[in-house]
Each structure stands twice: as structure tokens, then as C-alpha cells.
PDB file of N, CA, C and O in Angstrom, chain B, residues numbered from 101:
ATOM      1  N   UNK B 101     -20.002  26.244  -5.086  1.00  0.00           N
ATOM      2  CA  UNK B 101     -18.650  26.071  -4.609  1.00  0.00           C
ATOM      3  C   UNK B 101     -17.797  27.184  -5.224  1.00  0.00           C
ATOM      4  O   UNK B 101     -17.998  27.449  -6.409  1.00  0.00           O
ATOM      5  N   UNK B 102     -17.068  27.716  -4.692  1.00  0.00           N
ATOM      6  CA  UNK B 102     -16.045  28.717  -5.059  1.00  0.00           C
ATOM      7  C   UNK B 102     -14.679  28.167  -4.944  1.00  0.00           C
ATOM      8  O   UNK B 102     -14.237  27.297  -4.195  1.00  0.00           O
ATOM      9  N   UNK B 103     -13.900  29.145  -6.206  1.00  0.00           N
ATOM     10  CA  UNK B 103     -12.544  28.589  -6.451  1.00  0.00           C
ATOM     11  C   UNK B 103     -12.191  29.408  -5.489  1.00  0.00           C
ATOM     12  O   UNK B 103     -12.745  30.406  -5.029  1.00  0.00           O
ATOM     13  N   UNK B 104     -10.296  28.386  -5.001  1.00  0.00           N
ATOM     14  CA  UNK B 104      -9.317  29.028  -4.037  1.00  0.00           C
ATOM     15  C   UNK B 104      -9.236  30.452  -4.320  1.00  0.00           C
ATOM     16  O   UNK B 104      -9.649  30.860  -5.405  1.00  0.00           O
ATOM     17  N   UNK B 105      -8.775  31.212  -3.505  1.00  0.00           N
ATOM     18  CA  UNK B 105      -8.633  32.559  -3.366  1.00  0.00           C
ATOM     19  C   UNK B 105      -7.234  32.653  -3.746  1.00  0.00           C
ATOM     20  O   UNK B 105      -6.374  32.041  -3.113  1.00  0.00           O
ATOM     21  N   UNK B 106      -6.896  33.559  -4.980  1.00  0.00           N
ATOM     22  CA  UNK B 106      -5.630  33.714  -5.233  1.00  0.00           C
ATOM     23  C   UNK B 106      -4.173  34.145  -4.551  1.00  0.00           C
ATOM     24  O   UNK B 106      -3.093  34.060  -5.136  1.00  0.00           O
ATOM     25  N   UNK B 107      -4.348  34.575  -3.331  1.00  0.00           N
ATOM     26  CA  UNK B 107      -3.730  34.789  -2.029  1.00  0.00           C
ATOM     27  C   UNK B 107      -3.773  33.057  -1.389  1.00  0.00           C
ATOM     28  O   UNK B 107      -2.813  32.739  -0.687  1.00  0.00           O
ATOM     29  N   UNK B 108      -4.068  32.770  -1.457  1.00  0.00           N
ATOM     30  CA  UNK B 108      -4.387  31.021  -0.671  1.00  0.00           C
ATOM     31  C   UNK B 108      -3.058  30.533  -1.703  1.00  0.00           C
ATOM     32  O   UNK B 108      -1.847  30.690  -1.547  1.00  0.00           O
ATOM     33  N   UNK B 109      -3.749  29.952  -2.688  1.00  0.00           N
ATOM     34  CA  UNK B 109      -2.675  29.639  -3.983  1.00  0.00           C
ATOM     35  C   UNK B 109      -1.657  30.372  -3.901  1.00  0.00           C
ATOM     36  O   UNK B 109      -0.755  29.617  -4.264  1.00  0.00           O
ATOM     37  N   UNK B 110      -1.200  31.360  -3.659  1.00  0.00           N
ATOM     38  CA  UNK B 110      -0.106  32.492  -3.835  1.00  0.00           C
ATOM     39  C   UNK B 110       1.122  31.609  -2.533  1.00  0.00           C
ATOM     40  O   UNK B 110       2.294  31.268  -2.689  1.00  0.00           O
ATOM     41  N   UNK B 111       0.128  31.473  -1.216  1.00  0.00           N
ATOM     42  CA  UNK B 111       0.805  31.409  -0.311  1.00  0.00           C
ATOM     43  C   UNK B 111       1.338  30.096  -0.287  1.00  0.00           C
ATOM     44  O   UNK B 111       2.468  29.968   0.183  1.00  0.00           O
ATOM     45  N   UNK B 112       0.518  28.734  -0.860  1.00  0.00           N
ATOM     46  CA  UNK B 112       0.739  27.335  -0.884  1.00  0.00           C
ATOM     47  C   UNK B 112       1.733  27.032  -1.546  1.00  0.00           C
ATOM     48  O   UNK B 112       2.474  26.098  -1.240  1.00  0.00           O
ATOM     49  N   UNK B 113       1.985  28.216  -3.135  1.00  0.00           N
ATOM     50  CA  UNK B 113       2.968  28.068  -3.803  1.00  0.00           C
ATOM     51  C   UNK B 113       4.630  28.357  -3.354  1.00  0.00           C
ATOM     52  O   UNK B 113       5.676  27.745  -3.572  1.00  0.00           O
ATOM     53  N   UNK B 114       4.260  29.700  -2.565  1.00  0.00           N
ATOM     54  CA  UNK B 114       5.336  30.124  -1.601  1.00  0.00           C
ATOM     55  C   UNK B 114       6.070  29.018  -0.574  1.00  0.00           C
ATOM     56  O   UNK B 114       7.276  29.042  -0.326  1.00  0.00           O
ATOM     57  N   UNK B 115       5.033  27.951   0.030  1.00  0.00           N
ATOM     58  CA  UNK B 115       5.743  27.033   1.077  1.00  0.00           C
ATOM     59  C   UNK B 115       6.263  26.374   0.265  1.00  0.00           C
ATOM     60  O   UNK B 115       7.467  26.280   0.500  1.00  0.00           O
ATOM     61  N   UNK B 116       5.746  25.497  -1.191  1.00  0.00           N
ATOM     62  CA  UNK B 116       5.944  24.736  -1.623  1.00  0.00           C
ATOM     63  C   UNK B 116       7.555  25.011  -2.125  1.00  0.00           C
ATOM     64  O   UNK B 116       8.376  24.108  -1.963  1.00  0.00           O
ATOM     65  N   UNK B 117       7.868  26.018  -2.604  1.00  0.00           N
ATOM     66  CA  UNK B 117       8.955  26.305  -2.706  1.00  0.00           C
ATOM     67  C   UNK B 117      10.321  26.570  -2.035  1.00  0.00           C
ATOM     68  O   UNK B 117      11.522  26.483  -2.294  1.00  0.00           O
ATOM     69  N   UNK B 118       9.472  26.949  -1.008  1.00  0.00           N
ATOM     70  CA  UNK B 118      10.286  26.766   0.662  1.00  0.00           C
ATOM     71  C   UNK B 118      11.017  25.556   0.939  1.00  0.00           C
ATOM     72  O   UNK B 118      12.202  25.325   1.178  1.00  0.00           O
ATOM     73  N   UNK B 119       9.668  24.638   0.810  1.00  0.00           N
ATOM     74  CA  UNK B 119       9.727  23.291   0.954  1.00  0.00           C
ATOM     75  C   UNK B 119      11.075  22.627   0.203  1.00  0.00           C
ATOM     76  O   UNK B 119      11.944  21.790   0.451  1.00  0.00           O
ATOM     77  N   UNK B 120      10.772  23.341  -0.635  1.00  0.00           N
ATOM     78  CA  UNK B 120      12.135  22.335  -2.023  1.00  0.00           C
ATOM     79  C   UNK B 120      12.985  22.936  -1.755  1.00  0.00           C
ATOM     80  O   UNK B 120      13.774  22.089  -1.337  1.00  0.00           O
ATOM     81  N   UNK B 121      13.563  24.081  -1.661  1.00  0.00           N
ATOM     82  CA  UNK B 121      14.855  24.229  -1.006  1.00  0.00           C
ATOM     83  C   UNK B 121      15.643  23.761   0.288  1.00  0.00           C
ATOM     84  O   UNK B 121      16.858  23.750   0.489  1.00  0.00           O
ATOM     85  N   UNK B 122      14.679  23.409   1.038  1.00  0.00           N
ATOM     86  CA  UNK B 122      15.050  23.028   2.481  1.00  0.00           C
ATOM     87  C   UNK B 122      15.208  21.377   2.535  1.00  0.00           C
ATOM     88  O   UNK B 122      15.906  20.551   3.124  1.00  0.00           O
ATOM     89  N   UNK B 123      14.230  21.397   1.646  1.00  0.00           N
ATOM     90  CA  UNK B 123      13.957  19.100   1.891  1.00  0.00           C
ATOM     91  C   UNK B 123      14.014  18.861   0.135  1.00  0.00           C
ATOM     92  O   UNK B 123      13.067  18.235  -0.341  1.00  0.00           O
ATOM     93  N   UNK B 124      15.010  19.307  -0.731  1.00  0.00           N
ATOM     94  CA  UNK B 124      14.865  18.794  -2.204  1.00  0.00           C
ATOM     95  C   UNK B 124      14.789  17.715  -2.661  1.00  0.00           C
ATOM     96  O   UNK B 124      14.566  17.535  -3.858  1.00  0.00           O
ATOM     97  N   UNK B 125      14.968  16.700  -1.755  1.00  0.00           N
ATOM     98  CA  UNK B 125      14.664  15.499  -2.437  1.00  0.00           C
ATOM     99  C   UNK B 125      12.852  15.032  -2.044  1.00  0.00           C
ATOM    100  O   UNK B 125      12.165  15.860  -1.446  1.00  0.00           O
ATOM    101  N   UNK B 126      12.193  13.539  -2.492  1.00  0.00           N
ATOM    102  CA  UNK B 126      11.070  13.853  -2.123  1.00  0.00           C
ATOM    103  C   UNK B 126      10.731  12.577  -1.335  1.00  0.00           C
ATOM    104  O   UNK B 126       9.616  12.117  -1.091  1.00  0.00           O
ATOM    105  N   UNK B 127      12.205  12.008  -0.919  1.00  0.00           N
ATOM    106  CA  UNK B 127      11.830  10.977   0.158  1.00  0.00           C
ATOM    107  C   UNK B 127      11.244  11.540   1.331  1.00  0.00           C
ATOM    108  O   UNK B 127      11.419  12.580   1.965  1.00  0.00           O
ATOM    109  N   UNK B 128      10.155  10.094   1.477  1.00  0.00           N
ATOM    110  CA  UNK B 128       9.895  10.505   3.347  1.00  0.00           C
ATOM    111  C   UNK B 128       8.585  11.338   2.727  1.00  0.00           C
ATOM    112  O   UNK B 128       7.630  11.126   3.475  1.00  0.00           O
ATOM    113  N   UNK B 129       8.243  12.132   1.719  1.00  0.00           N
ATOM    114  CA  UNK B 129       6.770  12.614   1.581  1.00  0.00           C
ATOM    115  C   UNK B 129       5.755  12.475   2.201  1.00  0.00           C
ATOM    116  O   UNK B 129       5.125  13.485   2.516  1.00  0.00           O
ATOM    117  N   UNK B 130       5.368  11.415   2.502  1.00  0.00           N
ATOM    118  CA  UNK B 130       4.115  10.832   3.222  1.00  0.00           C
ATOM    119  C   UNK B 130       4.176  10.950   4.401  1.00  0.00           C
ATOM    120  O   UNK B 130       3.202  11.493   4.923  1.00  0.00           O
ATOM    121  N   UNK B 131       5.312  10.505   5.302  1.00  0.00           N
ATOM    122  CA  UNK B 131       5.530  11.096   6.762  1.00  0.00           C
ATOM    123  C   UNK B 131       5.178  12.415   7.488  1.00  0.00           C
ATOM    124  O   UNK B 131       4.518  12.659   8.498  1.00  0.00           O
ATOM    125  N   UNK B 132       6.134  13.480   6.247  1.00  0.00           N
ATOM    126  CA  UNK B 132       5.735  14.838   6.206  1.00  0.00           C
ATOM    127  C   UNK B 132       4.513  15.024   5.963  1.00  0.00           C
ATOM    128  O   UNK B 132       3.967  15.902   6.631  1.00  0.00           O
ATOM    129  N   UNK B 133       3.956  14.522   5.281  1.00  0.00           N
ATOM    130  CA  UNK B 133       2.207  15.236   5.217  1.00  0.00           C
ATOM    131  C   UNK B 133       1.235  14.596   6.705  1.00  0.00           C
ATOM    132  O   UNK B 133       0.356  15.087   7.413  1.00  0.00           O
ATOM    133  N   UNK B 134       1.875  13.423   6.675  1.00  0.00           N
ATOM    134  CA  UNK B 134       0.944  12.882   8.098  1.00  0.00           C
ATOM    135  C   UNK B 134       1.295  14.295   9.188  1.00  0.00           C
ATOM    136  O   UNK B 134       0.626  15.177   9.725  1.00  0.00           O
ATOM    137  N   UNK B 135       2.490  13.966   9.142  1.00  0.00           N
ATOM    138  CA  UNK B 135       2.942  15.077  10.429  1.00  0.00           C
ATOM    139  C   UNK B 135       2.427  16.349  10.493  1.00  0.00           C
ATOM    140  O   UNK B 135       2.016  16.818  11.554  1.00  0.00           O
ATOM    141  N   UNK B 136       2.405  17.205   9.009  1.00  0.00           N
ATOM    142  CA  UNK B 136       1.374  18.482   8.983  1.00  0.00           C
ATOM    143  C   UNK B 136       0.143  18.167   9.281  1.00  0.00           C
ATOM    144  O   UNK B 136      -0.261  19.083   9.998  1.00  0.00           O
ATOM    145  N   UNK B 137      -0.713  17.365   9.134  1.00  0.00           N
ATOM    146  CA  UNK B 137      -1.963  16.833   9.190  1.00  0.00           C
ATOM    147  C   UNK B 137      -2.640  16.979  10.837  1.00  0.00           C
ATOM    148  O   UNK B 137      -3.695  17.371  11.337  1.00  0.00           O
ATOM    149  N   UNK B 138      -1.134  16.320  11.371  1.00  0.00           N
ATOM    150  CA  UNK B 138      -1.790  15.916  12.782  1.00  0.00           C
ATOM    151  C   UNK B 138      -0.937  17.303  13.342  1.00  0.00           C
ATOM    152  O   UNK B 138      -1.645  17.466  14.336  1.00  0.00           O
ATOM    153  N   UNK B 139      -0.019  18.325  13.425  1.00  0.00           N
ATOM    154  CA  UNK B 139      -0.281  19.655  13.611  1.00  0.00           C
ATOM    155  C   UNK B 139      -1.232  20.393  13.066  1.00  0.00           C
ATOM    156  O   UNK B 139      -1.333  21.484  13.627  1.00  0.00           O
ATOM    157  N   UNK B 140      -2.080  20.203  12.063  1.00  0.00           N
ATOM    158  CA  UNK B 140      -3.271  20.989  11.592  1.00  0.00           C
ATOM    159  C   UNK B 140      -4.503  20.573  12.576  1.00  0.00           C
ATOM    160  O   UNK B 140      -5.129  21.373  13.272  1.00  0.00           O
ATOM    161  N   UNK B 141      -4.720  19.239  12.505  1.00  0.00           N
ATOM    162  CA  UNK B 141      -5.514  18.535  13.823  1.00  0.00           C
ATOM    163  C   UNK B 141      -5.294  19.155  14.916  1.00  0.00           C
ATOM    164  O   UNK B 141      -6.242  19.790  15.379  1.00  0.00           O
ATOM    165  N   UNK B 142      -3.954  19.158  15.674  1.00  0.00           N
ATOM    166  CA  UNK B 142      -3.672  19.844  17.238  1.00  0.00           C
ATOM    167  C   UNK B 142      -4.291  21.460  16.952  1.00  0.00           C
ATOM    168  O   UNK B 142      -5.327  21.724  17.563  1.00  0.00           O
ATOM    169  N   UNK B 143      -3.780  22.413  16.169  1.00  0.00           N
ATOM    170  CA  UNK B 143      -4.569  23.647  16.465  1.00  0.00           C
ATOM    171  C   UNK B 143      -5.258  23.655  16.193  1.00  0.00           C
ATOM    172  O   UNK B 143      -5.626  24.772  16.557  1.00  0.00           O
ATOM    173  N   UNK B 144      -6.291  23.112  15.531  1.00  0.00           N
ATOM    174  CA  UNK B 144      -8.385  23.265  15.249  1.00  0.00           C
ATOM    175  C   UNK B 144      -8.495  22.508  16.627  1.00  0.00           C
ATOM    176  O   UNK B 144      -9.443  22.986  17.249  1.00  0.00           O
ATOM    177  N   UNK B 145      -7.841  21.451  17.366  1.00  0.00           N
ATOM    178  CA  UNK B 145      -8.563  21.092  18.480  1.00  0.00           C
ATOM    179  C   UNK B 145      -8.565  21.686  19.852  1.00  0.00           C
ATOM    180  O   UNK B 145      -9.260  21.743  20.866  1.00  0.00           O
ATOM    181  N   UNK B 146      -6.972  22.262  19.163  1.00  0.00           N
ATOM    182  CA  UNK B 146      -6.696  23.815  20.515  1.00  0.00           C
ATOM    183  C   UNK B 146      -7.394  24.729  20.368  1.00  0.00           C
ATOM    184  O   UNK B 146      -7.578  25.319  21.433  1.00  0.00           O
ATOM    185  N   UNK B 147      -8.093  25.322  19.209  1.00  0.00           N
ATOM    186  CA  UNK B 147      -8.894  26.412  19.067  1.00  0.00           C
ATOM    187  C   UNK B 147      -7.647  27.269  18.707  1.00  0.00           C
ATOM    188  O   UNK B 147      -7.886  28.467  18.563  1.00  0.00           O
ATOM    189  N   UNK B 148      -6.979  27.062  18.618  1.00  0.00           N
ATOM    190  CA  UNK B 148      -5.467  28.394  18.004  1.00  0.00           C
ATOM    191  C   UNK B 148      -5.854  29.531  17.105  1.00  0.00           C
ATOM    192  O   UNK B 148      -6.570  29.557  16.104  1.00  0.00           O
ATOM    193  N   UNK B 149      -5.386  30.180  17.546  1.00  0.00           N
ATOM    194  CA  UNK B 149      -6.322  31.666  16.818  1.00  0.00           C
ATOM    195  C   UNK B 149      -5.980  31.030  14.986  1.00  0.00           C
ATOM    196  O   UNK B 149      -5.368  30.013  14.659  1.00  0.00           O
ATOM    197  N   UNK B 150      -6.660  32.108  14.066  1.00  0.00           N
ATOM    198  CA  UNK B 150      -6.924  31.721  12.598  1.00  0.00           C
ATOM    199  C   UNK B 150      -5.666  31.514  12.056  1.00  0.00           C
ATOM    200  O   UNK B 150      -5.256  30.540  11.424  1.00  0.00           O
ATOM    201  N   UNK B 151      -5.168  32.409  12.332  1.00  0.00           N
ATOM    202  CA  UNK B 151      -3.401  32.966  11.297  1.00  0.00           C
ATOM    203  C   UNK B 151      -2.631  31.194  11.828  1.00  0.00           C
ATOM    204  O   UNK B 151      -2.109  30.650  10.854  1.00  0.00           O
ATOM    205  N   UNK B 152      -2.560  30.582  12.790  1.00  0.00           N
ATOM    206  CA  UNK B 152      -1.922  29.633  12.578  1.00  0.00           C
ATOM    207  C   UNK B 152      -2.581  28.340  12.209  1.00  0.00           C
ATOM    208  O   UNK B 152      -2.095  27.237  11.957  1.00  0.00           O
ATOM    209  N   UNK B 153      -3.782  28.756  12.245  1.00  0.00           N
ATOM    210  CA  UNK B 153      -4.458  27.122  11.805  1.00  0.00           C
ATOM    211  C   UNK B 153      -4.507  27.441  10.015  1.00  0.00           C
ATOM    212  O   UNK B 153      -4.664  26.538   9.194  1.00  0.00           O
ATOM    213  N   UNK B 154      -4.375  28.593   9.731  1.00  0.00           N
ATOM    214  CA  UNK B 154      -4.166  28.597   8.195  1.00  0.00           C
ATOM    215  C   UNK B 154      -3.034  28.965   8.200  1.00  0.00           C
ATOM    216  O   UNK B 154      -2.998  30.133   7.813  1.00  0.00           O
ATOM    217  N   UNK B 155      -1.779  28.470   8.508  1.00  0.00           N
ATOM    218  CA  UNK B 155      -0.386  28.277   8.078  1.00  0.00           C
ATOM    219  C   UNK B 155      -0.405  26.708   8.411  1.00  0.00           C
ATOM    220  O   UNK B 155      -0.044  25.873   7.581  1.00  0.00           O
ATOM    221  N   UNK B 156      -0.765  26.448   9.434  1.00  0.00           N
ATOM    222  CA  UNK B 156      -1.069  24.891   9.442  1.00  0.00           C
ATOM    223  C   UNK B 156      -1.289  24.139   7.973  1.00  0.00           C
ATOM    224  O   UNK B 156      -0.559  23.309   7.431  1.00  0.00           O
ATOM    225  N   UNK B 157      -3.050  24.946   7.331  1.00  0.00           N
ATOM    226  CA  UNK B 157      -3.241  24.244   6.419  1.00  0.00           C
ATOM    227  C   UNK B 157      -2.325  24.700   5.482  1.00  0.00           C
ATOM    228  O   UNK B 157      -1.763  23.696   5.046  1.00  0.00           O
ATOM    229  N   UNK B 158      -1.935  25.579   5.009  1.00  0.00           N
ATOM    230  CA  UNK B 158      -1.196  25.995   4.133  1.00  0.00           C
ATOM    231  C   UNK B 158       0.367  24.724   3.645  1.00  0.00           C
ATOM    232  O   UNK B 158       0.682  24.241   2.557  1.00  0.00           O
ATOM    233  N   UNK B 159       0.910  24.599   4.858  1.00  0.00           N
ATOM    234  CA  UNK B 159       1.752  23.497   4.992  1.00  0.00           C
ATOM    235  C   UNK B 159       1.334  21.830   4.675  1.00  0.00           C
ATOM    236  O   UNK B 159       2.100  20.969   4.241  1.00  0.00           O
ATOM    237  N   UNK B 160      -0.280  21.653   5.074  1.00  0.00           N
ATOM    238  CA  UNK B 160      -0.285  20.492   4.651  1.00  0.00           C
ATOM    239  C   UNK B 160      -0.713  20.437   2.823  1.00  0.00           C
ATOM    240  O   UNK B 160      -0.765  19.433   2.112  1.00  0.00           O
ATOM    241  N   UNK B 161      -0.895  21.454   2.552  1.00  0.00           N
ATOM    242  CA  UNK B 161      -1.715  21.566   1.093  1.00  0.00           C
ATOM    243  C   UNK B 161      -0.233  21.336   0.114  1.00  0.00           C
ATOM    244  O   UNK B 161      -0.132  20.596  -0.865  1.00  0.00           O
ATOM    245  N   UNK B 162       1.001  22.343   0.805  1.00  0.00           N
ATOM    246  CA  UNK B 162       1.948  22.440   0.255  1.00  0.00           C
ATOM    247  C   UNK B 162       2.239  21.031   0.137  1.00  0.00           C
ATOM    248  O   UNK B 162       2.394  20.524  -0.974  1.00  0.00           O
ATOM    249  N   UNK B 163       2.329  20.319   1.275  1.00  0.00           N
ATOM    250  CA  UNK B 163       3.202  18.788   0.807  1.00  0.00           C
ATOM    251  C   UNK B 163       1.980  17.960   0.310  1.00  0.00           C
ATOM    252  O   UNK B 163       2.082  16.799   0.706  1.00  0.00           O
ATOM    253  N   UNK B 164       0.892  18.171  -0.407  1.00  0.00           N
ATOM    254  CA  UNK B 164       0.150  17.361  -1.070  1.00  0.00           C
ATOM    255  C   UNK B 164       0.277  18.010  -2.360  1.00  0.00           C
ATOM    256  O   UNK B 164      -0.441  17.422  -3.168  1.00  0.00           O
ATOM    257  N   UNK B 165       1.033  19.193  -2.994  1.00  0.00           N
ATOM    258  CA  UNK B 165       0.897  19.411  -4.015  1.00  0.00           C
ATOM    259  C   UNK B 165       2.767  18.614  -3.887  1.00  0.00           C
ATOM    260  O   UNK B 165       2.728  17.468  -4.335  1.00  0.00           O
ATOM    261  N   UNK B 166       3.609  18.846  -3.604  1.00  0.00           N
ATOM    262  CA  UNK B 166       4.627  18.132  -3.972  1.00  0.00           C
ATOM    263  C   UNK B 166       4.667  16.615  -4.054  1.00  0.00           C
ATOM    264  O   UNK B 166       5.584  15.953  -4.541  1.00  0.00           O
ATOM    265  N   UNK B 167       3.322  16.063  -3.401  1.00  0.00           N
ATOM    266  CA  UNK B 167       3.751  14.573  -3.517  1.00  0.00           C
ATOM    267  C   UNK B 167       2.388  14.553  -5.353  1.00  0.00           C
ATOM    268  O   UNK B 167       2.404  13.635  -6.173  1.00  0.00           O
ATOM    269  N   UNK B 168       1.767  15.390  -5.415  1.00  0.00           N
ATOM    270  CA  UNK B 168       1.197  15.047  -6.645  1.00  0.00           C
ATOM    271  C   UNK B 168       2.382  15.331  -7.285  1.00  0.00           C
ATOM    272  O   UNK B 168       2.939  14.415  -7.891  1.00  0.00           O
ATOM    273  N   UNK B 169       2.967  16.647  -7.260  1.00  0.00           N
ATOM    274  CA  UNK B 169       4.065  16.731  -8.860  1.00  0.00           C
ATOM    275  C   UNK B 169       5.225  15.979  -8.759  1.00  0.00           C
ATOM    276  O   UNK B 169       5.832  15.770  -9.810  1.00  0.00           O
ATOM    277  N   UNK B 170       6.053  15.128  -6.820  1.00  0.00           N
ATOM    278  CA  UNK B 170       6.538  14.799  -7.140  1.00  0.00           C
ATOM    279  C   UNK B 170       6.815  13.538  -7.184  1.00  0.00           C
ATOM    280  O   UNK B 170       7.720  12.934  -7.762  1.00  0.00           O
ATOM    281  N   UNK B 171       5.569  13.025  -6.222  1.00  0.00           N
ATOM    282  CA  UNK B 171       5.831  11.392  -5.609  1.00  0.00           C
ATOM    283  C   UNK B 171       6.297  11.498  -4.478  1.00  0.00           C
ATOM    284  O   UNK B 171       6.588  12.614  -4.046  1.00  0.00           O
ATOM    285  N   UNK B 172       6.437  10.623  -3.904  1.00  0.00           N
ATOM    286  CA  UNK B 172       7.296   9.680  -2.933  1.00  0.00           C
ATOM    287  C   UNK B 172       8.177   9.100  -2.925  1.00  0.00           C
ATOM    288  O   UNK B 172       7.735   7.965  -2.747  1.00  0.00           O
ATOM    289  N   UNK B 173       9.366   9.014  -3.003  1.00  0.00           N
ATOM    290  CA  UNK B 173      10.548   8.029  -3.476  1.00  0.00           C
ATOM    291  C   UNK B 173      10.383   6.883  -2.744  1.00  0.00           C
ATOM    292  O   UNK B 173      10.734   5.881  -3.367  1.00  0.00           O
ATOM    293  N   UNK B 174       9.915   6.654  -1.489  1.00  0.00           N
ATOM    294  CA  UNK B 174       9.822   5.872  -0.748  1.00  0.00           C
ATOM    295  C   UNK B 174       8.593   4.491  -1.493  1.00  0.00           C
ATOM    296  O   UNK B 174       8.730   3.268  -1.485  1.00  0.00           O
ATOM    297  N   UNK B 175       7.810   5.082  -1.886  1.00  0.00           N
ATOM    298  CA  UNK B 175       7.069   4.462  -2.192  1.00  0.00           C
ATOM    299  C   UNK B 175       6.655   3.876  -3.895  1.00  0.00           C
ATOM    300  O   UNK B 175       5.796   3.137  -4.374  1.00  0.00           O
ATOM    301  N   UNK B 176       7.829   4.700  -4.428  1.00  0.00           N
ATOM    302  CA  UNK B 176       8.098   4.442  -5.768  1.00  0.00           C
ATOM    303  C   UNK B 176       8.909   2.855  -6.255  1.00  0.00           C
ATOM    304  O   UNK B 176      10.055   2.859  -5.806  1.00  0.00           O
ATOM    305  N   UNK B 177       8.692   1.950  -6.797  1.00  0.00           N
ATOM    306  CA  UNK B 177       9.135   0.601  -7.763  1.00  0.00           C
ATOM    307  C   UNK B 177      10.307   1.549  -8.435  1.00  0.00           C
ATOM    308  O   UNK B 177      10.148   2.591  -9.070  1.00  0.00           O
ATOM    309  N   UNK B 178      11.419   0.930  -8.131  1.00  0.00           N
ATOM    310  CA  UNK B 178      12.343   0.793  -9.195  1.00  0.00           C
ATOM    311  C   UNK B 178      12.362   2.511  -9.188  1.00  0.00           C
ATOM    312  O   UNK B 178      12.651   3.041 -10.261  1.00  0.00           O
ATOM    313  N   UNK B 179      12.087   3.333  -8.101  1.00  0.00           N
ATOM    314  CA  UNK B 179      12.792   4.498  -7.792  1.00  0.00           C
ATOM    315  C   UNK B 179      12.270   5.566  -8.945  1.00  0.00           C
ATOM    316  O   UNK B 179      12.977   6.573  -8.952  1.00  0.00           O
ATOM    317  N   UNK B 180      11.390   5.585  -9.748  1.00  0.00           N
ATOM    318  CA  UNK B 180      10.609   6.359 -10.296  1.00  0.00           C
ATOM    319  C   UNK B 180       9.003   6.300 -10.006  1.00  0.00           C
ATOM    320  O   UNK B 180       8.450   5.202 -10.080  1.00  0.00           O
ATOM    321  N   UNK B 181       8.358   7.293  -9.725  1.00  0.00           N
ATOM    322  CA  UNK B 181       6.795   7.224  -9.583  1.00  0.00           C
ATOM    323  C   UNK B 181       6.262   7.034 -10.346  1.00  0.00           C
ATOM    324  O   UNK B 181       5.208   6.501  -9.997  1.00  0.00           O
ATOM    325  N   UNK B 182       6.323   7.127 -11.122  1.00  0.00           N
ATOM    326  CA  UNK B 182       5.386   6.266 -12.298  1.00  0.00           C
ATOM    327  C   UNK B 182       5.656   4.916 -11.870  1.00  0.00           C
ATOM    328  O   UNK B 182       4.862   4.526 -11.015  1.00  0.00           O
ATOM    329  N   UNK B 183       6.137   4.467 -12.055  1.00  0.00           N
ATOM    330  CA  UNK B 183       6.776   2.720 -11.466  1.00  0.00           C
ATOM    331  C   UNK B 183       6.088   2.235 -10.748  1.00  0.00           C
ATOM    332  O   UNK B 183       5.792   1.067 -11.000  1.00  0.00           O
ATOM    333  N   UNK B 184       5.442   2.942  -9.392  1.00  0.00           N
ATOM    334  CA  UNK B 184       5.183   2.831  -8.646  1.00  0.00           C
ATOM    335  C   UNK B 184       3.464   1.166  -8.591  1.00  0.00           C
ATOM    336  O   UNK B 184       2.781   0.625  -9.460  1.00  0.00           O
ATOM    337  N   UNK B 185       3.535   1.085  -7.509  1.00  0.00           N
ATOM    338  CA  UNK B 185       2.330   0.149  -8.177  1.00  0.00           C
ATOM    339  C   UNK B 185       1.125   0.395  -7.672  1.00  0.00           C
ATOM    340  O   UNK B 185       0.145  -0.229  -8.079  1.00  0.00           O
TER     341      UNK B 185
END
């Protein structure tokens, strides 16, 4: 198995940051990742040339690294993730 390619990571970090400026809070997380998920699904099933099925994934990786560092508010007890049950 081989580690991510530092360009991969480079770029995931880039949305992720995107991400937080545009949507800073981290309600609704889980919605957003379904929703990248099933646009990552539609272009591998369209056959969509490479460059967008890896911005696809790129986007869903991004909102799975924000719901690890940041949670879900939605789904958080008493409005902290740790809390959560």
C-alpha cells in the first residue's frame, strides 16, 4: 500500500480551507458529505473525464477531514462533540 501523494494532501487541505471560509460553522456536516458522495457517485457512473472525478473526491475527503477535526454540531449532546453519544 502506498501513502497519499503529497499533491493529493496539498489539494484536500486547500478545499478544506475553502470549505471553512465559506461554511465556518460545522452544522449540517453529514448532509454535506452525503451530498459530495453522491456527486462523486454521479461522475464515476457518468464516466466524467479524471480532473473532475478527482475534484469530486477531493471534496468528499475534504468534508471527512472537517467532520473528524470538527464534528457535527447537529449531531453533537449538549452542542460539543465530544458530548456526543
Amino acid at each position: 500500500m502506498r501513502e497519499a501523494e503529497g499533491l493529493t494532501l496539498d489539494a484536500i487541505n486547500a478545499e478544506v480551507m475553502k470549505a471553512r471560509l465559506k461554511f465556518p460553522g460545522n452544522a449540517k456536516l453529514l448532509a454535506a458529505l452525503v451530498e459530495e458522495v453522491g456527486e462523486l457517485a454521479k461522475a464515476l457512473l457518468q464516466r466524467r473525464p479524471k480532473d473532475e472525478i478527482e475534484r469530486e473526491a477531493i471534496q468528499v475527503a475534504a468534508v471527512a477531514v472537517r467532520i473528524i477535526e470538527e464534528g457535527d454540531a447537529d449531531f453533537a449532546k449538549g452542542g460539543t462533540w465530544g458530548d456526543a453519544p
